[in-house]
N, CA, C and O atoms as CSV, one atom per row, in Angstrom:
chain,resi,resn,atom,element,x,y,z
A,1,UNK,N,N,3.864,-14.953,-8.125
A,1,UNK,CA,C,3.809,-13.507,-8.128
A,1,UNK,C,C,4.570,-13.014,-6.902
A,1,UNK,O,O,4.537,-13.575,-5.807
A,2,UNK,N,N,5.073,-12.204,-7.113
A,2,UNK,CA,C,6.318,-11.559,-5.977
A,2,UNK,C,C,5.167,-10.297,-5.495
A,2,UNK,O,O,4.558,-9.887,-6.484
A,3,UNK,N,N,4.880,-9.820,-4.593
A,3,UNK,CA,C,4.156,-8.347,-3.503
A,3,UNK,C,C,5.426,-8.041,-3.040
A,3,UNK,O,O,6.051,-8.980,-2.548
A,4,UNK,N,N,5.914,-7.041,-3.076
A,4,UNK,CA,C,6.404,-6.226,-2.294
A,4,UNK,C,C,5.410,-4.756,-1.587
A,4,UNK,O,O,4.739,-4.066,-2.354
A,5,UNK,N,N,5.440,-4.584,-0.714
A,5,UNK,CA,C,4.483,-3.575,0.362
A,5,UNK,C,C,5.964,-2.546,0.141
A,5,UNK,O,O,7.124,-2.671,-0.254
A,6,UNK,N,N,5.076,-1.527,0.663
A,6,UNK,CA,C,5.842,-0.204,0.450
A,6,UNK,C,C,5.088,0.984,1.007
A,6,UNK,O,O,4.212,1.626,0.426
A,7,UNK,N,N,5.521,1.158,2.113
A,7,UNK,CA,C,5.004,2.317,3.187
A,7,UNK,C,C,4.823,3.843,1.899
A,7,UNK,O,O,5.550,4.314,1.024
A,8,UNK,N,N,3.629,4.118,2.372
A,8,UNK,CA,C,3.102,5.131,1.064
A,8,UNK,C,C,3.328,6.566,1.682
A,8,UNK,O,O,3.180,7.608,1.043
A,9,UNK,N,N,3.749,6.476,3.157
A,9,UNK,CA,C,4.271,7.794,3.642
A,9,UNK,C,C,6.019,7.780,3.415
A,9,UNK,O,O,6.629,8.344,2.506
A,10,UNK,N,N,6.545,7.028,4.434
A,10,UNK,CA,C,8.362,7.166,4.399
A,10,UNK,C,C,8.189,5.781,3.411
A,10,UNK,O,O,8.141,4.789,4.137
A,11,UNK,N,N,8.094,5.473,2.144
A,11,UNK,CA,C,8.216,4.923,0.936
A,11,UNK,C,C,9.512,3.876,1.576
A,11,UNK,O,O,10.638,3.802,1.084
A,12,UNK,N,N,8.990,3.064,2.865
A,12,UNK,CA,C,10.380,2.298,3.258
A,12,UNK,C,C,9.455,0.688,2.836
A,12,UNK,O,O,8.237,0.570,2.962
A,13,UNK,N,N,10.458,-0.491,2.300
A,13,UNK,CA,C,10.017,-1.496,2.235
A,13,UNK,C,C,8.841,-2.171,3.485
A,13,UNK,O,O,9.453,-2.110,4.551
A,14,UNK,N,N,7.860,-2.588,3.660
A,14,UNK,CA,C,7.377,-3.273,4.983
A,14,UNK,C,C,7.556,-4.675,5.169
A,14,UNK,O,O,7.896,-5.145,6.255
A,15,UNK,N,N,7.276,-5.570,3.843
A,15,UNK,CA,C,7.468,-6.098,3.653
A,15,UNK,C,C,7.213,-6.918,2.335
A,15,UNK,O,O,6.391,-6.357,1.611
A,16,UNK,N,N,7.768,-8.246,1.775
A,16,UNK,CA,C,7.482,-9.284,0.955
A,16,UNK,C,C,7.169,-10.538,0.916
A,16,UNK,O,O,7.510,-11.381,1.746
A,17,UNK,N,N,6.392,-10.740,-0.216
A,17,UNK,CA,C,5.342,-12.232,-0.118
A,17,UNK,C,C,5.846,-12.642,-1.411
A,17,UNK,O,O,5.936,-11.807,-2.312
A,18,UNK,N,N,6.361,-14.486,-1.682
A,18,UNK,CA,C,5.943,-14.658,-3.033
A,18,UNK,C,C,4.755,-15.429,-3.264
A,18,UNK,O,O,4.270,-15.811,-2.199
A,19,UNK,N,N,4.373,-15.647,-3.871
A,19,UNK,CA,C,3.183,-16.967,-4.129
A,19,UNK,C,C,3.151,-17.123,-5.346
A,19,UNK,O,O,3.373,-16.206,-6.137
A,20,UNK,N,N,2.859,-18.352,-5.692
A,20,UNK,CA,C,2.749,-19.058,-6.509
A,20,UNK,C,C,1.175,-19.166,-7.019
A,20,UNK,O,O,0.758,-18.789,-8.115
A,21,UNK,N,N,0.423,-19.759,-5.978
A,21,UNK,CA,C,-0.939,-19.564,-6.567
A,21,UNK,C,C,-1.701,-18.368,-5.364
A,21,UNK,O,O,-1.634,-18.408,-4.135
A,22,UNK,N,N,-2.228,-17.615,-6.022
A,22,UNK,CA,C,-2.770,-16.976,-6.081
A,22,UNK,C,C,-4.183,-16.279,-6.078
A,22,UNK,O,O,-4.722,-16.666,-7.114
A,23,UNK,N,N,-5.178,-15.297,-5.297
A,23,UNK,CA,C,-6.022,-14.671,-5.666
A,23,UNK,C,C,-6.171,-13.171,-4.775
A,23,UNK,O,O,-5.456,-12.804,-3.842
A,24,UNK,N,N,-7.384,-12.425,-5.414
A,24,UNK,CA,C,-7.838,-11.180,-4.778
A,24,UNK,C,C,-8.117,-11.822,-3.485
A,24,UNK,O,O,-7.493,-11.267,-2.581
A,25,UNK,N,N,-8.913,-12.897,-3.058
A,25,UNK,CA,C,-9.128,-12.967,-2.224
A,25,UNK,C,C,-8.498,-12.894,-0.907
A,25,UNK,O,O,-8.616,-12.155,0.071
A,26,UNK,N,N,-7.658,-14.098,-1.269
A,26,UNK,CA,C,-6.405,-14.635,-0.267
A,26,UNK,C,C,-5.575,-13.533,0.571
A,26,UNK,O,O,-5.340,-13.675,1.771
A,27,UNK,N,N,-5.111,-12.302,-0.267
A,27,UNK,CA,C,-4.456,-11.233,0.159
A,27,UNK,C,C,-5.318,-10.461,0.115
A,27,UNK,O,O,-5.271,-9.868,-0.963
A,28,UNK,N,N,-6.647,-9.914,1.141
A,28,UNK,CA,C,-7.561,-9.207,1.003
A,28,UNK,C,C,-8.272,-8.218,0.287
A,28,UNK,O,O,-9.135,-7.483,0.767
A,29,UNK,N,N,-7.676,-8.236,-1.457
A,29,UNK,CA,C,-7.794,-7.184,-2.499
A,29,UNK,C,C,-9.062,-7.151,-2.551
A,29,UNK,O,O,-9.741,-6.128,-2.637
A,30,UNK,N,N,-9.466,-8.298,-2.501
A,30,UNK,CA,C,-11.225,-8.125,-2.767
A,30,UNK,C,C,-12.062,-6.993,-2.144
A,30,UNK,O,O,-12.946,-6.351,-2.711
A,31,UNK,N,N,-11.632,-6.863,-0.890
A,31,UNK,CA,C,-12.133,-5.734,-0.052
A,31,UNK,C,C,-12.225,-4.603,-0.295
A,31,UNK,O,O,-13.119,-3.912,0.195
A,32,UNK,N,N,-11.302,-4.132,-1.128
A,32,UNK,CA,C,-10.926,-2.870,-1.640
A,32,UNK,C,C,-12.269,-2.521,-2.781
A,32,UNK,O,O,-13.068,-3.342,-3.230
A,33,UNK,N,N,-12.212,-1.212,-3.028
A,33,UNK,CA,C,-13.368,-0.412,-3.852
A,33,UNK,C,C,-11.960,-0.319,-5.287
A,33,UNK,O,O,-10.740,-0.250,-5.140
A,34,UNK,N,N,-12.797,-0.356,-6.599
A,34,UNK,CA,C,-11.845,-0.273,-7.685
A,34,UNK,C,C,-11.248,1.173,-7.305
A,34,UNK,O,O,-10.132,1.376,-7.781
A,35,UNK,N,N,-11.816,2.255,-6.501
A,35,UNK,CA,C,-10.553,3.845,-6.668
A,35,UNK,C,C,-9.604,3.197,-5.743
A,35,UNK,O,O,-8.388,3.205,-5.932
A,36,UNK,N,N,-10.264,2.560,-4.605
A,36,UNK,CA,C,-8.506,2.039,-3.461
A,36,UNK,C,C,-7.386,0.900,-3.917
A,36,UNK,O,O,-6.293,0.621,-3.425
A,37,UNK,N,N,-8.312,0.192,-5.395
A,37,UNK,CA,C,-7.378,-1.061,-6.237
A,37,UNK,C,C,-6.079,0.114,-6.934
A,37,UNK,O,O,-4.904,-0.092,-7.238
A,38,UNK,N,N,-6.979,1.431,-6.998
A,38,UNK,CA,C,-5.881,2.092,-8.196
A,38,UNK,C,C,-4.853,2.786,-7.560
A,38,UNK,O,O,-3.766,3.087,-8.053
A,39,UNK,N,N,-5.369,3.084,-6.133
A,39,UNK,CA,C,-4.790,3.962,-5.355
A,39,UNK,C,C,-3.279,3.470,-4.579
A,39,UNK,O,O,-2.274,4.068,-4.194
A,40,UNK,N,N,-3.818,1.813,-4.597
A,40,UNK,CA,C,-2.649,1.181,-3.572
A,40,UNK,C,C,-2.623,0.101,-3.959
A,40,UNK,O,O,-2.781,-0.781,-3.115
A,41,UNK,N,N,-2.339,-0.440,-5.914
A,41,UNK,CA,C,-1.782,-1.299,-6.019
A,41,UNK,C,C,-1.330,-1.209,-7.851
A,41,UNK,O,O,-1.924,-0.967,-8.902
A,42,UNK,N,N,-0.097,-1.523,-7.475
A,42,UNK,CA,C,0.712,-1.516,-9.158
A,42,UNK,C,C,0.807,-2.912,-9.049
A,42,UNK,O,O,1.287,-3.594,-8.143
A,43,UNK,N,N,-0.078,-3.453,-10.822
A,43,UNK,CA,C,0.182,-4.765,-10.954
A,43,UNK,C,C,0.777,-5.300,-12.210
A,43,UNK,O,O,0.162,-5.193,-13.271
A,44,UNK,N,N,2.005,-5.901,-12.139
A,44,UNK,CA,C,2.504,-6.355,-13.940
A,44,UNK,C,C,2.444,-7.450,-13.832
A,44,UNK,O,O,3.296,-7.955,-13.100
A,45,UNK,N,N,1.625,-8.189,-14.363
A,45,UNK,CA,C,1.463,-9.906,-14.298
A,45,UNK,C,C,2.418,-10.269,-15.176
A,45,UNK,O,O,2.948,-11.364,-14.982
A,46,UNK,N,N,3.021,-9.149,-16.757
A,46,UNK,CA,C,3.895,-9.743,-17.213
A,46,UNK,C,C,5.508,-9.788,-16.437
A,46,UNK,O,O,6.392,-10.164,-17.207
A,47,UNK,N,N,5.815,-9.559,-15.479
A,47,UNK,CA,C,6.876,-9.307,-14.837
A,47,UNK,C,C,6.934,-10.024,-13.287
A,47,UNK,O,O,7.833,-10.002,-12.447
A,48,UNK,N,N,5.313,-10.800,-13.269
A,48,UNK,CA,C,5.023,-11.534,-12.189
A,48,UNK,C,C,5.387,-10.589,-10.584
A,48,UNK,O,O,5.998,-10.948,-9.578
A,49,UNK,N,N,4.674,-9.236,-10.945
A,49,UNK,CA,C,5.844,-8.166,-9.761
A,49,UNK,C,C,4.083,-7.228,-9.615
A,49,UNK,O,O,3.464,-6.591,-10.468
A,50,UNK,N,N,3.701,-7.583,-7.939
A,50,UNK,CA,C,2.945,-6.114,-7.586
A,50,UNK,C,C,3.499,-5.500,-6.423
A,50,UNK,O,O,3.790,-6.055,-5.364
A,51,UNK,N,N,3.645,-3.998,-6.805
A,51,UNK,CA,C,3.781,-3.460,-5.612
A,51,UNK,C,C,2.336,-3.271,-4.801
A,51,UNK,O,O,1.303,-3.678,-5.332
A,52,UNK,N,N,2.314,-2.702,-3.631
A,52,UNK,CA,C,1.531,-2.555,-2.838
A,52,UNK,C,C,1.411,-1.807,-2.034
A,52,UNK,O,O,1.882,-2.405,-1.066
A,53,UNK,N,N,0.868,-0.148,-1.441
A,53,UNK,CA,C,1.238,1.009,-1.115
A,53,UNK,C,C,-0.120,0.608,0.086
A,53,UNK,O,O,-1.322,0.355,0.013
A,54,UNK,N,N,1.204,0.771,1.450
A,54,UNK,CA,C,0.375,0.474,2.773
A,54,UNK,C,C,0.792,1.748,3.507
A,54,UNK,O,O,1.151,2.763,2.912
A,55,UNK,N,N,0.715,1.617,5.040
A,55,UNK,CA,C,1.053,2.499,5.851
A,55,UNK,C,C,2.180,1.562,7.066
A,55,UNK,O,O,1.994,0.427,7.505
A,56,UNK,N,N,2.879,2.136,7.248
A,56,UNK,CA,C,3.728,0.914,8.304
A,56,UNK,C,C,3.545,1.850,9.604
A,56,UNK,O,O,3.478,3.078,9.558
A,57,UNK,N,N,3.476,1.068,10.762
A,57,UNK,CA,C,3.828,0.618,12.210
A,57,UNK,C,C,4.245,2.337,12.476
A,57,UNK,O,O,3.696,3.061,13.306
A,58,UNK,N,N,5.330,2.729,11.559
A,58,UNK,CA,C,6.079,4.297,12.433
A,58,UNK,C,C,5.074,5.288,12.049
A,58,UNK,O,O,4.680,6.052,12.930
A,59,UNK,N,N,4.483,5.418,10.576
A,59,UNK,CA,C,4.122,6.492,10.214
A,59,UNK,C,C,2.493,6.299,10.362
A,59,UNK,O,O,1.773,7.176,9.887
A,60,UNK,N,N,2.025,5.392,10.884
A,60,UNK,CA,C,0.903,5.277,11.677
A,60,UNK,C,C,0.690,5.954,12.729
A,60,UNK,O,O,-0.161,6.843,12.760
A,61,UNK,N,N,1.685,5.523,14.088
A,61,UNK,CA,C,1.673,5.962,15.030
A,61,UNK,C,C,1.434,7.396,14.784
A,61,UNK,O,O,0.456,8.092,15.055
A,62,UNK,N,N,2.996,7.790,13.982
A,62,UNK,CA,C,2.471,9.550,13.799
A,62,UNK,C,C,1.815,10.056,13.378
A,62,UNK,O,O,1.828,11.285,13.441
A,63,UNK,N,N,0.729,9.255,12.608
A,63,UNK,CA,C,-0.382,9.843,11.756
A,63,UNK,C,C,-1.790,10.217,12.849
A,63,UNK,O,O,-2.664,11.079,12.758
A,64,UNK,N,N,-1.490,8.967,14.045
A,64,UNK,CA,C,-2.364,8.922,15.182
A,64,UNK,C,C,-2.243,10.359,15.987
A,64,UNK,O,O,-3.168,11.140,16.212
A,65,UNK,N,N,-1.207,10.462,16.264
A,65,UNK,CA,C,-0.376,11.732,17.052
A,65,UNK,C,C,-0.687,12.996,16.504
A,65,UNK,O,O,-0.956,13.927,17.262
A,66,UNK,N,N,-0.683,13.139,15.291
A,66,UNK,CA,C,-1.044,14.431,14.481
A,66,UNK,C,C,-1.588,14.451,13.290
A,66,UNK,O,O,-1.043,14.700,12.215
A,67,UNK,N,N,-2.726,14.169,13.521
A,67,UNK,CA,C,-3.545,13.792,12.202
A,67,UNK,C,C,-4.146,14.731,11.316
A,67,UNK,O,O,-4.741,14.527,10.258
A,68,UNK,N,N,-3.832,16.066,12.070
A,68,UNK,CA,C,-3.953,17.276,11.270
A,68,UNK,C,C,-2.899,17.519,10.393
A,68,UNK,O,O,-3.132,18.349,9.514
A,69,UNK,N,N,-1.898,17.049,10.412
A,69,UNK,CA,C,-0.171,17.577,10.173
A,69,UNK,C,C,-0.458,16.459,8.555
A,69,UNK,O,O,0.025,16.785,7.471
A,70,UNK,N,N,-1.188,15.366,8.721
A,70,UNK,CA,C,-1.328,14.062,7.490
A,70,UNK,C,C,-2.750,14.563,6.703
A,70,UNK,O,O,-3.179,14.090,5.651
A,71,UNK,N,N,-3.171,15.317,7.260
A,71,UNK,CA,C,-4.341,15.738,6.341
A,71,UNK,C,C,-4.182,17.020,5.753
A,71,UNK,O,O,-4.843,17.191,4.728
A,72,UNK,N,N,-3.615,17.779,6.063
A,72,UNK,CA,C,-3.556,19.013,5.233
A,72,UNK,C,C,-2.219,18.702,4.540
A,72,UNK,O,O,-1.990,19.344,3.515
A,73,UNK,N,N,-1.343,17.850,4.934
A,73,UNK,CA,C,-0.293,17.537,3.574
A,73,UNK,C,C,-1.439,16.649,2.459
A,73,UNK,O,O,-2.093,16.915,1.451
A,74,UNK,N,N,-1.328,16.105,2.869
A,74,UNK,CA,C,-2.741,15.077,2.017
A,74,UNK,C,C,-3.261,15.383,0.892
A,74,UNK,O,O,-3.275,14.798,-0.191
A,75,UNK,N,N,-3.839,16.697,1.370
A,75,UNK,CA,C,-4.833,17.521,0.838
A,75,UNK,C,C,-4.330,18.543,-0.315
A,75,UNK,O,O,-4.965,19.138,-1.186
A,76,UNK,N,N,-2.880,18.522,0.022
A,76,UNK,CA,C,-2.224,19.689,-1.228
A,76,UNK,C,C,-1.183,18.534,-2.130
A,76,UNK,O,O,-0.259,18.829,-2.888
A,77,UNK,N,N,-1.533,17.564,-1.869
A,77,UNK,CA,C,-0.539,16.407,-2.629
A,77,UNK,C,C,0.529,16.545,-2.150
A,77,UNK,O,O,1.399,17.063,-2.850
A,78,UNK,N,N,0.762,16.237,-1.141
A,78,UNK,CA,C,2.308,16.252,-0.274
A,78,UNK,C,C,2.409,15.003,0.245
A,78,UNK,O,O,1.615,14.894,1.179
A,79,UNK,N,N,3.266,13.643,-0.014
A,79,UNK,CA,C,3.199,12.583,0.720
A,79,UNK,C,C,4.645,11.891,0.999
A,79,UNK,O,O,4.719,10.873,1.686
């Protein structure tokens, strides 16, 4: 199975994993609640391809910095 990650603010690659064998566990999915499975992960097992919608390193920081500025976009569906 190929992961590609994909910053869910600036939609920039973060990074990629392939693996071969596989589970929820291993790549911490398990952790997740089924609304955060739907929220931040596209899975086609027939295409052996999930994406994976994270936050990266830049748009963290700025989310830290102005966290009012990420919540009221947030909040009107602006991402």
């Amino acid at each position: 199975m190929h992961f590609i990650y994909f910053c869910k603010q600036c939609h920039n690659c973060v990074g990629e994993i392939k693996l071969t064998n596989w589970n929820e566990t291993m790549l911490g999915f398990d952790l997740l609640t089924a609304a955060e499975k739907e929220e931040m992960l596209i899975m086609d097992l027939q295409k052996g391809q999930g994406i994976v919608k994270v936050i990266c390193e830049a748009c963290f920081q700025k989310e830290l910095a102005q966290p009012f500025l990420f919540r009221e976009t947030s909040s009107i569906g602006l991402h």
